[in-house]
C-alpha positions in Angstrom: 21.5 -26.1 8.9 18.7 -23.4 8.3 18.5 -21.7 4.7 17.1 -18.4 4.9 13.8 -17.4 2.9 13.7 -14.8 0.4 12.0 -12.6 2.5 14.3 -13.1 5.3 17.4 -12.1 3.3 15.6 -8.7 2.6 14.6 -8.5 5.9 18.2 -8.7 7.3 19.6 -6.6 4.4 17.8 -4.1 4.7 18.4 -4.3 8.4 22.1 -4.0 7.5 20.8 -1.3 5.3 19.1 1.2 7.7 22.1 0.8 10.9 24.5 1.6 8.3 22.5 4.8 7.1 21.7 5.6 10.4 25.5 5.4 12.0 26.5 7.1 8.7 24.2 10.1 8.7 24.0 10.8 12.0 27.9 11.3 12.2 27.7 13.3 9.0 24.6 15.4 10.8 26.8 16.0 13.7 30.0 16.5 11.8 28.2 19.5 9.8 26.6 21.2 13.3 29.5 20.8 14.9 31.7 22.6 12.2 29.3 25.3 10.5 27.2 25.7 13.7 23.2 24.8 14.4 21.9 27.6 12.4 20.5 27.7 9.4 18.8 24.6 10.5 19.9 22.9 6.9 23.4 22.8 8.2 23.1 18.9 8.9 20.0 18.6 10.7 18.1 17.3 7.7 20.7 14.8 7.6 20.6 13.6 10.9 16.9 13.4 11.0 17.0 11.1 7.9 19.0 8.7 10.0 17.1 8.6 12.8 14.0 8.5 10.2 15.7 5.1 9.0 16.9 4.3 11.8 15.3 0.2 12.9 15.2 1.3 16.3 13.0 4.4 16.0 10.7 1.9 14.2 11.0 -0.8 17.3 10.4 2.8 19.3 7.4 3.6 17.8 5.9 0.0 17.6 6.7 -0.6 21.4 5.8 2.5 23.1 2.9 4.2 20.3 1.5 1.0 18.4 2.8 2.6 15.5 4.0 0.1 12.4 6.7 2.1 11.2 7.5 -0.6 7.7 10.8 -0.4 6.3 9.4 1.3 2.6 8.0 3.8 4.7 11.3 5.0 7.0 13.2 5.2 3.6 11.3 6.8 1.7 10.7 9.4 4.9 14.8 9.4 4.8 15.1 10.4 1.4 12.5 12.8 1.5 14.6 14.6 4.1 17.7 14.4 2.5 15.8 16.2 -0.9 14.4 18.8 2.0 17.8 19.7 2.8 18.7 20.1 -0.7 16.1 22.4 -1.8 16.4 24.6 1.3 20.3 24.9 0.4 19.2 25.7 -3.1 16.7 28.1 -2.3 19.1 30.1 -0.1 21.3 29.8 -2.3 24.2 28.7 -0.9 24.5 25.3 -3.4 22.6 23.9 -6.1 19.9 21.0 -5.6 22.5 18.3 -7.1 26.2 18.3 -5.1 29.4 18.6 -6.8 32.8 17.2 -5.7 35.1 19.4 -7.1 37.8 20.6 -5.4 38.4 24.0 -6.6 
């Protein structure tokens, strides 16, 4: 029976961690451009590119085809660094403020 490291456990969760952000964002991204339209550009393309930005296969892309090492600290951090784009381009037009709310009404 193999027992799995420390290290591997992270390695697979956070694995886990970037599909799931990727499927989830990238069907949020979509799900905005498809109902409020492409333009302005912060209508779920900042989304969608912090997906793919986490995604492990754009990492495995970059490694294979541009000898790039695309680590995992690095793809999240360029995820979340999108997602904060998209909120201060909202809040600067003005169309929502930098934190979201979940009201209804």
């Amino acid at each position: 029976m193999y027992i799995m490291s420390g290290s591997g456990i992270l390695r697979v969760l956070g694995w886990i961690i970037g599909w799931a952000w990727a499927f989830f964002t990238a069907i949020a991204g979509l799900e905005l451009i498809i109902t409020r339209g492409p333009w302005p550009p912060t209508n779920g393309w900042f989304v969608l590119f912090s997906g793919l930005s986490a995604c492990p296969l754009t990492a495995w892309f970059l490694r294979h085809y541009r000898q790039l090492n695309f680590p995992p600290w690095a793809r999240f951090t360029v995820a979340f660094l999108f997602v904060v784009a998209g909120r201060l381009a909202l809040m600067i037009e003005g169309r929502a403020g930098f934190l979201p709310t979940f009201s209804s009404h």
